[in-house]
SETI-478229 format. One record per residue (C-alpha): residue number from 1; residue in one letter; chain; y, z, x. Coordinates in pm, 1 decimal. Each point is the difference from the previous one (the first is absolute). Layout:
<pts>
   resi   resn   chain          v          w          u
    NUM      A       A          Y          Z          X
...
</pts>
This chain:
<pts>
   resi   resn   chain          v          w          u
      1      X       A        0.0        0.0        0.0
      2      X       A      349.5      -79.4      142.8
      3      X       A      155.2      332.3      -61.3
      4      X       A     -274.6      179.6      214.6
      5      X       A      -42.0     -283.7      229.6
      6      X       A      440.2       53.9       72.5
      7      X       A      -72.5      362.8       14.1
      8      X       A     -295.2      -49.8      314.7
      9      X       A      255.9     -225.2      136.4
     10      X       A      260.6      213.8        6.4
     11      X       A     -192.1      330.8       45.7
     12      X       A     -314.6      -80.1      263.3
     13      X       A     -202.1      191.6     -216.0
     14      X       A     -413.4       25.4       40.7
     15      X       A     -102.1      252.8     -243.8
     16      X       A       45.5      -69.6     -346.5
     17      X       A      294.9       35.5     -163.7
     18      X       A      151.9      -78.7     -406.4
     19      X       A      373.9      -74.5     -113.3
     20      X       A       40.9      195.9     -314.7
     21      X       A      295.5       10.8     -261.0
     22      X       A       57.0      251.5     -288.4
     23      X       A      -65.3     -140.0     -336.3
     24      X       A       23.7      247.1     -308.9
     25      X       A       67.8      284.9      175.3
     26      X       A     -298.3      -30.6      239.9
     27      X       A      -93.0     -178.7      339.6
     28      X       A     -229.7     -294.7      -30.8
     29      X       A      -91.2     -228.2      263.6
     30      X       A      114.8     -362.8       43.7
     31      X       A     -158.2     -134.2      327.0
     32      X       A     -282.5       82.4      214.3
     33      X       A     -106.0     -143.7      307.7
     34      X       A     -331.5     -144.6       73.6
     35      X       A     -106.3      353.7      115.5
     36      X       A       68.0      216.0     -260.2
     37      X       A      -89.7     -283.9     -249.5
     38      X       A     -370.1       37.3      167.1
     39      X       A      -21.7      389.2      -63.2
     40      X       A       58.0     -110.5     -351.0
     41      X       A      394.7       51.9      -84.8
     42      X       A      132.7     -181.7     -200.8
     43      X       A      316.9     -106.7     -170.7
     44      X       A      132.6      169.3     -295.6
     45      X       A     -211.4      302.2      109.1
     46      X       A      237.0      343.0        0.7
     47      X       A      106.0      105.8      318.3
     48      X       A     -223.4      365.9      -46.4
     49      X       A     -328.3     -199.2      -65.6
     50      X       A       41.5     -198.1      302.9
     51      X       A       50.1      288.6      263.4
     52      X       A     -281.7      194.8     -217.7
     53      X       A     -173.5     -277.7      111.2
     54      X       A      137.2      -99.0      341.6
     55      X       A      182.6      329.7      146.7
     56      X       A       88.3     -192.7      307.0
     57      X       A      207.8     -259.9     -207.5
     58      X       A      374.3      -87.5      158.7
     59      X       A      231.2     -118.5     -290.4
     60      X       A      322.0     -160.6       21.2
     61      X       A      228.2      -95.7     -312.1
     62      X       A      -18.5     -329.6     -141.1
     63      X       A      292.8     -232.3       77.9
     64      X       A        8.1     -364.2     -227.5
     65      X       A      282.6      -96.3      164.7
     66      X       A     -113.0       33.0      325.2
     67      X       A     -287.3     -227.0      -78.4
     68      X       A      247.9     -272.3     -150.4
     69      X       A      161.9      -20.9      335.2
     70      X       A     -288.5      -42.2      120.9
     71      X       A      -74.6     -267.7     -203.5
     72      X       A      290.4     -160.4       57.6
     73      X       A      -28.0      -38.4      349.1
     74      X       A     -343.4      -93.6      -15.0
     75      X       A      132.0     -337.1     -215.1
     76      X       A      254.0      -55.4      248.2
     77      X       A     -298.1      -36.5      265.1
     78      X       A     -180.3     -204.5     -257.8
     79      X       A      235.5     -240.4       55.5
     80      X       A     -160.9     -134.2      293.4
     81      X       A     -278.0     -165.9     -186.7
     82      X       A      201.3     -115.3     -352.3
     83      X       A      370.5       -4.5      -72.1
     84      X       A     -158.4       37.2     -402.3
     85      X       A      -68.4      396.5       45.9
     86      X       A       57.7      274.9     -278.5
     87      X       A      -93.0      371.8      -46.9
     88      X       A     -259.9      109.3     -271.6
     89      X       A       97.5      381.9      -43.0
     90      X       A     -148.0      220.5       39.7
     91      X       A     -164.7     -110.5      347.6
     92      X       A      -80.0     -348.6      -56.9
     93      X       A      147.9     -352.8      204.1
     94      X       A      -32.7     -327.0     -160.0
     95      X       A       16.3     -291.3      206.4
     96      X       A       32.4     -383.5     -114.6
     97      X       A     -163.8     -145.6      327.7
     98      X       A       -7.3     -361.8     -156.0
     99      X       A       57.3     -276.7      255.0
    100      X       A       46.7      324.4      306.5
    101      X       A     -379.1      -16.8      104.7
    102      X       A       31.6     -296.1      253.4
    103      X       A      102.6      249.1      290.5
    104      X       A     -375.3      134.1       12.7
    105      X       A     -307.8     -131.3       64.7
    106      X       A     -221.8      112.4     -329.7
    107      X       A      309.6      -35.7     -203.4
    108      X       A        1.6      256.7     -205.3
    109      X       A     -310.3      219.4      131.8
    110      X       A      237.4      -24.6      332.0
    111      X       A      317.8      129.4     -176.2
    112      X       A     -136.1      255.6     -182.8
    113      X       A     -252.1      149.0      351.4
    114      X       A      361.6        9.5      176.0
    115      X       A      196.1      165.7     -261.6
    116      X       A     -298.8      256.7      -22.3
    117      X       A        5.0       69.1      356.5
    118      X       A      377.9       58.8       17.5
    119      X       A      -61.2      226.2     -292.8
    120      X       A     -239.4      188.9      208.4
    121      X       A      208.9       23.1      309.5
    122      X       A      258.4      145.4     -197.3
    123      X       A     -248.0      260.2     -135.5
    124      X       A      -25.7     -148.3     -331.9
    125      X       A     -301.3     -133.8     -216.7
    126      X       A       -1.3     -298.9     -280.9
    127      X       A     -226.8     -138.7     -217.1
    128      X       A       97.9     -388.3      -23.5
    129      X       A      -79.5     -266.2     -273.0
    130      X       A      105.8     -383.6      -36.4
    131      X       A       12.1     -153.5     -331.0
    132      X       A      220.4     -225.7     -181.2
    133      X       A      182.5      239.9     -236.6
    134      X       A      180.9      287.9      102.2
    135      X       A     -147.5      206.6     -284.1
    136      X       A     -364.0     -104.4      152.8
    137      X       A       70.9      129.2      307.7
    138      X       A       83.6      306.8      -43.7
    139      X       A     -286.4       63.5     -228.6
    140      X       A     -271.2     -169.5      271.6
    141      X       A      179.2      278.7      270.3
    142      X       A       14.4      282.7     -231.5
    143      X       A     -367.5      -40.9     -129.6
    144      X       A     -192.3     -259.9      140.2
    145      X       A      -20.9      165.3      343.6
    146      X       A       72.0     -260.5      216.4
    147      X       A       51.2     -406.9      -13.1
    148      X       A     -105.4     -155.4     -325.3
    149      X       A      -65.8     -340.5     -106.6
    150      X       A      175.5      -96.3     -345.4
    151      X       A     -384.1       25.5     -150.4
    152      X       A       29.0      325.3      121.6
    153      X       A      292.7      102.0     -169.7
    154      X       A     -211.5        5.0     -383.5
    155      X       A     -233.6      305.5       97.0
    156      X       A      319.7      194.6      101.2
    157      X       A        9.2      319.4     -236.7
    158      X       A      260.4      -28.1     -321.4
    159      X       A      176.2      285.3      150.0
    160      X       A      160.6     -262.2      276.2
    161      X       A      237.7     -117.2     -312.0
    162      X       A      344.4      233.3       63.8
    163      X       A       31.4      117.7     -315.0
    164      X       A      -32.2      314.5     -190.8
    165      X       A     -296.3      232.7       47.0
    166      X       A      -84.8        8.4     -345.1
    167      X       A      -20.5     -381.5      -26.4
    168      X       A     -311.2       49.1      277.6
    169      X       A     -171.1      258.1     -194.8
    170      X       A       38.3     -236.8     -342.2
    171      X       A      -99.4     -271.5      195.5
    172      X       A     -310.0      199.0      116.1
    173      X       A      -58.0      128.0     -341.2
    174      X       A      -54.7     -380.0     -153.5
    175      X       A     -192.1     -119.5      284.4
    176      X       A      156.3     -140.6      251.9
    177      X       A      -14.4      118.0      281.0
    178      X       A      117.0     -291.0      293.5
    179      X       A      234.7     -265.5       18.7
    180      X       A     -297.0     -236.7      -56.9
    181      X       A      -37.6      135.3     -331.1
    182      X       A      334.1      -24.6     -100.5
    183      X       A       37.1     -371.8       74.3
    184      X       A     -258.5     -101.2     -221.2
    185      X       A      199.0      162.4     -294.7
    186      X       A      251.7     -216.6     -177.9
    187      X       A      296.8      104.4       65.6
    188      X       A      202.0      -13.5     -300.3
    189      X       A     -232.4      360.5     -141.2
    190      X       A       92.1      140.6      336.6
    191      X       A      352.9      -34.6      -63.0
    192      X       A      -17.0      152.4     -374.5
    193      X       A     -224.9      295.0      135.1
    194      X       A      195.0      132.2      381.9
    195      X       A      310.6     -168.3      -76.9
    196      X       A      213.8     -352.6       59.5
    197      X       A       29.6       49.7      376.2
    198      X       A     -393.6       52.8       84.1
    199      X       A      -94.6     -374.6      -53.6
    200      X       A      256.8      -51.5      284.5
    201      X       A      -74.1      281.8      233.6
    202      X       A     -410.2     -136.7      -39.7
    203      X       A      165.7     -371.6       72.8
    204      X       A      151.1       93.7      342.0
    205      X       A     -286.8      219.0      125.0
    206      X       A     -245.7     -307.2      -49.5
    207      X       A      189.2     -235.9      160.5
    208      X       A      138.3     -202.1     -338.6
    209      X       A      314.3       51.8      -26.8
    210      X       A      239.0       83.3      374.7
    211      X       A      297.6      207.1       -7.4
    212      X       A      160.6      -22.3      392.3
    213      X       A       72.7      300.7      201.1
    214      X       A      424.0       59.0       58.4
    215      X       A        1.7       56.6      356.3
    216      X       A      132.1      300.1      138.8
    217      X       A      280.2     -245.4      184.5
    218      X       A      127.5     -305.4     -120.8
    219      X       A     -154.0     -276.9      209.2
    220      X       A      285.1     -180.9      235.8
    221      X       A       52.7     -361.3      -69.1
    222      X       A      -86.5      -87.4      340.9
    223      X       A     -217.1      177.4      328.0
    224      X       A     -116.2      -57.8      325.8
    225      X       A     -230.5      214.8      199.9
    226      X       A     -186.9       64.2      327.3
    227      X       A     -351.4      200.2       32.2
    228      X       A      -34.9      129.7      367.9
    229      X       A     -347.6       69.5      133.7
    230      X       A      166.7      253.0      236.8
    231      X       A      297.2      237.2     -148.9
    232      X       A      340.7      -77.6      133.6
    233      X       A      235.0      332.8       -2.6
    234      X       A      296.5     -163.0      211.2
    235      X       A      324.6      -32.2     -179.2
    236      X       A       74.9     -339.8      204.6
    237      X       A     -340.9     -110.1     -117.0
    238      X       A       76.8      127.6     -341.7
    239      X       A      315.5     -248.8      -10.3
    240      X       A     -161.5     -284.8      156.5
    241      X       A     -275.8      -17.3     -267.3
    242      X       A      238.0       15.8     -291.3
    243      X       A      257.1     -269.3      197.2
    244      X       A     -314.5     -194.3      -12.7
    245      X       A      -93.5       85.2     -375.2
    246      X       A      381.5     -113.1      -57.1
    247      X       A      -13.3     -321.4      147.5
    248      X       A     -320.5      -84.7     -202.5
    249      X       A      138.7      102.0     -336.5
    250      X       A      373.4     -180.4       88.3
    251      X       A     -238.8     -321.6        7.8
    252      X       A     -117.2       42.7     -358.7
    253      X       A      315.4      152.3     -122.7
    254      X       A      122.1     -345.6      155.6
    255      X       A     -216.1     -225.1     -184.3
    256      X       A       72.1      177.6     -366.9
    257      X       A      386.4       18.0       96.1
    258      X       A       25.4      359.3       12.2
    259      X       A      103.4      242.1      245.6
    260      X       A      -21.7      385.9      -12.8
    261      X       A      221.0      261.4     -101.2
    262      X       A     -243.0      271.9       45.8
    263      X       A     -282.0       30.5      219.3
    264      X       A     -236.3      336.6      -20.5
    265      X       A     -271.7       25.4      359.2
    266      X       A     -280.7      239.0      -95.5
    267      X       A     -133.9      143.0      311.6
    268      X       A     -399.8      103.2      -62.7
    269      X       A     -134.1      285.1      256.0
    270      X       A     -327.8       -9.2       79.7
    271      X       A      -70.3      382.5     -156.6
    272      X       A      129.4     -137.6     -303.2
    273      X       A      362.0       76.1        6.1
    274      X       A      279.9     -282.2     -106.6
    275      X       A      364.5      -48.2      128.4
    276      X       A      240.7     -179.8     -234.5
    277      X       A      281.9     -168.0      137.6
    278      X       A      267.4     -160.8     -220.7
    279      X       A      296.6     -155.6       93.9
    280      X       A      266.7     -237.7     -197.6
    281      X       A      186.7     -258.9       39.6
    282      X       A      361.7      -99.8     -101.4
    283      X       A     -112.1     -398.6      -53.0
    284      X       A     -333.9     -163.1      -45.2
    285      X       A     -133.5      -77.7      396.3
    286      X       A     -315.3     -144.4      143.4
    287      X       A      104.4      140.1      355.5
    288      X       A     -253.8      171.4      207.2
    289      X       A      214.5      125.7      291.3
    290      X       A      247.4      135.4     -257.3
    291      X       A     -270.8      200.0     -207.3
    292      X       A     -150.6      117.3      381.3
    293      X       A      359.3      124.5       68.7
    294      X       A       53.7      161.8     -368.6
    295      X       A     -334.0      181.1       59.1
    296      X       A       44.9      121.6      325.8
    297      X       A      342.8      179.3     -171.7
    298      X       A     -231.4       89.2     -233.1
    299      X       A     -247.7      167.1      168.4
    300      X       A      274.4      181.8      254.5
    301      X       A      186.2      127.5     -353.5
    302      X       A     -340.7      196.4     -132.5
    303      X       A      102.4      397.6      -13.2
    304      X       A     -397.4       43.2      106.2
    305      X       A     -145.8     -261.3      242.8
    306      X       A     -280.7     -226.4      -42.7
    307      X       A     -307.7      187.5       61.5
    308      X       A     -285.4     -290.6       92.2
    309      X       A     -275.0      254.4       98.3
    310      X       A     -336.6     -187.2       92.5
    311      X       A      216.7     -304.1      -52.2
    312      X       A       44.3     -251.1     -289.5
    313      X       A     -295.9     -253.6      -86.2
    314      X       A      212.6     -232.7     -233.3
    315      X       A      374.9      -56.5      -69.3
    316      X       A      129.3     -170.6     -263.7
    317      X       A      299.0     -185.6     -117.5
    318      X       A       97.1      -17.3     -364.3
    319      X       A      285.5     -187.0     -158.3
    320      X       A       73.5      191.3     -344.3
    321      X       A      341.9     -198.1      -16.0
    322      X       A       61.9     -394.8        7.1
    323      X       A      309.9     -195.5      -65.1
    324      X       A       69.4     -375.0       30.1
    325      X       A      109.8      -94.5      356.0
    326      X       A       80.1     -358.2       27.7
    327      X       A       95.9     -194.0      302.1
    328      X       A      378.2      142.4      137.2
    329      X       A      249.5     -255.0      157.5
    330      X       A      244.7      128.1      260.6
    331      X       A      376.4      -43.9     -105.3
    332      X       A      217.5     -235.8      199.7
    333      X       A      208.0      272.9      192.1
    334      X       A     -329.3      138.2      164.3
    335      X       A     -204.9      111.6     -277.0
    336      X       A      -76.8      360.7     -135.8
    337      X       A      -16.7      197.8      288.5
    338      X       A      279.3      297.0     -153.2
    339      X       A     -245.0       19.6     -332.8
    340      X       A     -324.5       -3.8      219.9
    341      X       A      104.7      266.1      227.4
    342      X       A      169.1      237.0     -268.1
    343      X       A     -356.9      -48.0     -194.8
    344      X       A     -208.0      113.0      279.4
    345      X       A      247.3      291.5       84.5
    346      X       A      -22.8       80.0     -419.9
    347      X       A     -400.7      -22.5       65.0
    348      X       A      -12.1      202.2      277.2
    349      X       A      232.1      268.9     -153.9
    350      X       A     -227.5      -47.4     -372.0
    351      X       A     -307.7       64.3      230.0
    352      X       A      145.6      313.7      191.0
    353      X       A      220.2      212.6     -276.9
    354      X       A     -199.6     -165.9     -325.5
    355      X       A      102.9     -335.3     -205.5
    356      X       A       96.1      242.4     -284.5
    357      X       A      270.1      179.1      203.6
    358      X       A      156.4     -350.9       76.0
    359      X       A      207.8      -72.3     -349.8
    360      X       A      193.2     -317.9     -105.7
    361      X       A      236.0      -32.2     -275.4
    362      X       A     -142.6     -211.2     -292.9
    363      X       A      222.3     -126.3     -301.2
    364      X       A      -96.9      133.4     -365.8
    365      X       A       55.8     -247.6     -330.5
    366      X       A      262.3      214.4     -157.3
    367      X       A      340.7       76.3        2.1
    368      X       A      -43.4      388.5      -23.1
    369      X       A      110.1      105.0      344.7
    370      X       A     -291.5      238.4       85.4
    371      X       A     -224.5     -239.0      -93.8
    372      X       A      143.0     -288.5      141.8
    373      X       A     -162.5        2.7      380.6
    374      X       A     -259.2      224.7      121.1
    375      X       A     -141.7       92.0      358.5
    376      X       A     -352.1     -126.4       26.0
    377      X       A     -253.2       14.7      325.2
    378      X       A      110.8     -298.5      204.6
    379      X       A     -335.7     -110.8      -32.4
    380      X       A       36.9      -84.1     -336.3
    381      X       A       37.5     -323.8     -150.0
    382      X       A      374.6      -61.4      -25.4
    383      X       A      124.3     -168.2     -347.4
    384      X       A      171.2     -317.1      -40.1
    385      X       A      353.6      181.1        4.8
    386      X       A      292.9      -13.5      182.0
    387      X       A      299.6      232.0       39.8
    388      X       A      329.0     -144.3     -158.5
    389      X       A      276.0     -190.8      262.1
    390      X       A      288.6      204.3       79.3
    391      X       A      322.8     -118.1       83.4
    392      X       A       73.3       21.9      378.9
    393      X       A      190.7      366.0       50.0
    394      X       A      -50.8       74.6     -366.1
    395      X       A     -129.9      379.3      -29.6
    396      X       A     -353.0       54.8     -125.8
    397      X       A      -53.6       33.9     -395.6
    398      X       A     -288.5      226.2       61.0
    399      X       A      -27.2      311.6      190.0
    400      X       A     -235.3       84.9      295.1
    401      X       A     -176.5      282.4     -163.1
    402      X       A      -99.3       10.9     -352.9
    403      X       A      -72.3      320.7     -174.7
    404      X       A     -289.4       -6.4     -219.6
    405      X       A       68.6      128.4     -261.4
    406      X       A      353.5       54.7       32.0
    407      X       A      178.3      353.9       58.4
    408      X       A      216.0      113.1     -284.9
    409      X       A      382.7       53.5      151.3
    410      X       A      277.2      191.1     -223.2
    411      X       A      309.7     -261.4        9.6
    412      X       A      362.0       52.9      -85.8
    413      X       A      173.0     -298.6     -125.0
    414      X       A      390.5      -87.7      -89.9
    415      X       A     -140.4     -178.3     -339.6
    416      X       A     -354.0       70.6     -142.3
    417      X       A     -140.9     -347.6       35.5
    418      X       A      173.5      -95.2      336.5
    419      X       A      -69.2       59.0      337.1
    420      X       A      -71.5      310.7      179.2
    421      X       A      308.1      159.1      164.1
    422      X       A     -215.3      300.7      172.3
    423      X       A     -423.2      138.7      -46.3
    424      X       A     -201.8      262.5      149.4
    425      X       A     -330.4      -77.9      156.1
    426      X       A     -193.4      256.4      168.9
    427      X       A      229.2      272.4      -24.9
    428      X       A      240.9     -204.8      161.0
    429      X       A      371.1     -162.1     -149.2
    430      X       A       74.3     -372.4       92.3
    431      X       A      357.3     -121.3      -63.8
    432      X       A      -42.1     -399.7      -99.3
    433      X       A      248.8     -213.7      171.5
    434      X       A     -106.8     -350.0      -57.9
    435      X       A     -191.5     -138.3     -289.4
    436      X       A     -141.8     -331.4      -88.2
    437      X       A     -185.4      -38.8     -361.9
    438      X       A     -125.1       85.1     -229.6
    439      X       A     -294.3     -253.3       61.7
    440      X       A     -166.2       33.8     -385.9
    441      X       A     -404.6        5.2       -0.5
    442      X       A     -134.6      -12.5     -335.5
    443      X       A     -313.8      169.4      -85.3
    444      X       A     -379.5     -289.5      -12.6
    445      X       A        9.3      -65.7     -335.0
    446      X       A     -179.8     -308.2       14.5
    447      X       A     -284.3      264.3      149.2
    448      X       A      -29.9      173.8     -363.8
    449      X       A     -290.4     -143.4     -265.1
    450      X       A      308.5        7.2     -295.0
    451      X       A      243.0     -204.1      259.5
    452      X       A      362.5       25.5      -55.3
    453      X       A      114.1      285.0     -225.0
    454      X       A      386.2       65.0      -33.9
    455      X       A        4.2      385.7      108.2
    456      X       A     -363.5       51.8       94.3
    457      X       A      -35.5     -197.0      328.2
    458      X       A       90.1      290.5      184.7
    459      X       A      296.3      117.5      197.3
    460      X       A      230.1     -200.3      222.6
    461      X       A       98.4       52.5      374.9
    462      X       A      353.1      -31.7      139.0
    463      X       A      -92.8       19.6      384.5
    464      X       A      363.2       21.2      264.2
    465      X       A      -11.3      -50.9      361.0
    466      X       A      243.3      333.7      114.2
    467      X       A      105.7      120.7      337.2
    468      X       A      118.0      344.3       26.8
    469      X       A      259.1      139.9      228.2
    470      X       A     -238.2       13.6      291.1
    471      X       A      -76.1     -363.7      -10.9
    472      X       A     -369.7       48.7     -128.0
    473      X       A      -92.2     -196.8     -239.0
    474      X       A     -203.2       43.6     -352.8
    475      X       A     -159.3     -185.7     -283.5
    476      X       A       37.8      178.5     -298.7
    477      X       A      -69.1      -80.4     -392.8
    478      X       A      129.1       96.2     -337.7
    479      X       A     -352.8       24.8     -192.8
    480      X       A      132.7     -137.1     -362.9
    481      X       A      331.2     -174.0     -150.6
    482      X       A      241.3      318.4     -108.9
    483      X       A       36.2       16.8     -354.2
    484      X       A     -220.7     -250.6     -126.7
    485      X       A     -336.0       86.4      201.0
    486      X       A       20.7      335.3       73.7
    487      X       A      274.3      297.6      -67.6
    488      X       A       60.8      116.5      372.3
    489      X       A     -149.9     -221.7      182.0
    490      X       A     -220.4      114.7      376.4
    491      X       A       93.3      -86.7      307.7
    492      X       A     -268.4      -54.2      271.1
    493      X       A       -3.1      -52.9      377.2
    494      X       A     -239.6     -343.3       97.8
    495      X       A       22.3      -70.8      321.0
    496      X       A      206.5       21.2      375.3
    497      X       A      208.2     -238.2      155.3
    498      X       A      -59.7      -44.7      402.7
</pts>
């Protein structure tokens, strides 16, 4: 069982040992080893039986989420055979190892013997079954006690269907008592007797009817790798591998058109382990030296360094990320170099403080000021937007910094519905000496289901560019026409001036 099996791992225990848990008001146990499951303990037996039975008994508490990580890394190492690999919780692994079975000799007798020895290196045990369903393999591992044929798959017992308990003993009850039996029924009783979904679940576990695993990670749409008979554990050698592994995937990105905008190198250690790598790109490339250079940053930027131990046995290059990348033509006065070499310097920075910490501004569709341009990862797509001409000298109609959502300001004005002659903001007085405005926003009514409605599309702004006495400079807002729209009328603070 996995959770003793971690437990051993973790514990270099010989004797035998149980993980126990309290379950209505009393401690049962979960696990047992292969020891204490020969001197008959079993689980669901209370704690007090067992050490009546077994004084010498070590327990330790029982820890699910402990195995899960377990589990998790476990698929990650999986990975090596099958990018098609998904957990079956408790302690199962389901693999889709179609068209993966050319790298061994017997196919796959060959991939399942290697996977089985890793397992044992590792101090684990498995109990392996190919079949064409999902569904049938799991119930050929759990019950058929070893590799099964699909004839093999009709003497399995009826309790290899996952569902309820009580559907087995009915089952029992009427008679049937394997799979076999149940696929000479006609199906249509079945259903009216255990239920709409049983027909199906009997469908997938003989082999009629194929529901595909969701892998635990999203295959990339491209990869490359190398298989080393020897274990490399050199950085440089690291690097010249995936340089290699680049400049065989820029030749098919080159024949679709594409080039990469994100590139992930998985890094497989021989005792199981796997090293993720990612790194992103500001525009699609097809480069190898480039991506050599932006993992080198990479790999100098990790808070713990790479660890390869006995060394890695295969690394492998994914492309998760594509773009078009056509053919680029130099411009007349020298061509590109500026945008080139402020891209790689944007890379290199993406690569060493994060892509997300690198932020663009990116226009909205609507007139609303806070929701007019955002800041967005500057590895994000960009929109087909550009910022409005200005006329030479003119001073900017929007302010450097936007607050969102704006900070209410108490204003004194000569008139009620003119401009502000002095406010307070932050405990502190501003005397306005300049003015320009009042620049009127009107609320998105064409955003409401009723449209236009004459006092219901909500409340107009009157937004002035002031400067105070200090020469600072504000953009401030009267939220709603005086009079008409609102009684008094809030004033709000929206943004700073450089």
């Amino acid at each position: 069982m996995l959770s003793s099996e971690r437990v051993k791992r973790e514990k270099r225990l010989d004797g035998p040992f149980a993980l126990i848990e309290k379950q209505r008001g009393a401690m049962r146990i979960m696990a047992v080893d292969a020891v204490a499951h020969a001197l008959g303990i079993m689980p669901g037996l209370a704690l007090a039986d067992a050490r009546a039975c077994v004084p010498e008994l070590t327990v330790f508490p029982y820890d699910p989420t402990a195995d899960t990580v377990l589990l998790d890394w476990l698929i990650e190492g999986c990975a090596r055979y099958t990018p098609m690999v998904a957990a079956d919780p408790p302690y199962g692994l389901l693999l889709d190892i179609t068209g993966c079975t050319h790298f061994y000799a017997q196919g796959e007798t060959g991939l399942t013997a290697d996977l089985c020895a890793r397992l044992a290196r590792m101090g684990l045990s498995a109990r392996f079954a190919c079949a064409d369903t999902p569904e049938a393999a799991q119930a050929l591992a759990e019950f058929g006690g070893g590799e099964w044929s699909r004839g093999d798959i009709a003497a399995l017992p009826v309790k290899a269907l996952r569902i309820a308990p009580e559907t087995h003993v009915a089952l029992r009850r009427a008679g049937l008592h394997t799979l076999g039996d149940l696929a000479k029924r006609p199906r249509a009783p079945l259903a009216a007797r255990f239920g709409a979904d049983f027909p199906s679940h009997l469908a997938r576990i003989l082999g009629e009817e194929d529901v595909h695993i969701t892998p635990y990670r999203v295959p990339p749409a491209l990869v490359t790798e190398a298989r080393f008979a020897e274990p490399v554990a050199h950085t440089d050698a690291v690097l010249g591998t995936l340089e290699q592994l680049a400049a065989k995937a820029a030749v098919t990105l080159a024949e679709r058109h594409n080039g990469g905008r994100m590139f992930e190198a998985s890094l497989f250690r021989s005792d199981g382990h796997v090293a993720r790598l990612t790194i992103e790109t500001g525009a699609p490339t097809r480069d190898p030296a480039l991506l050599n250079r932006l993992f080198r940053e990479r790999i100098e930027a990790l808070r713990d360094p790479l660890d390869p131990g006995f060394g890695y046995d295969l690394i492998r290059l994914g492309v998760p990320r594509t773009e078009p990348l056509g053919p680029a033509q130099l411009r007349l006065e020298g061509g590109a170099i500026a945008d080139v070499e402020l891209g790689a310097l944007l890379d290199r920075l993406g690569v060493r403080l994060g892509h997300n910490r690198l932020r663009r501004l990116a226009l909205g569709d609507s007139h609303i000021p806070e929701q007019a341009a955002f800041d967005l990862p500057l590895s994000a797509p960009a929109p087909p937007a550009c910022w409005p001409a200005l006329e030479p000298g003119a001073p900017p109609l929007r302010p450097l910094h936007l607050f969102d959502p704006p900070q209410r300001i108490q204003v004194l004005a000569e008139v009620p519905d003119g401009p502000p002659h002095r406010f307070q903001w932050r405990r502190a007085t501003h005397d306005v000496v300049r003015y320009e405005g009042p620049e009127r926003i009107a609320a998105e009514w064409w955003q409401r289901k009723k449209g236009h409605i004459p006092g219901q599309n909500g409340l107009t702004r009157d937004y002035y560019r002031v400067e105070d006495a200090r020469g600072r400079r504000f953009w401030v807002f009267r939220h709603g026409l005086y009079g008409s729209e609102k009684v008094t009328p809030d004033w709000y603070l929206h943004g700073l001036f450089a």
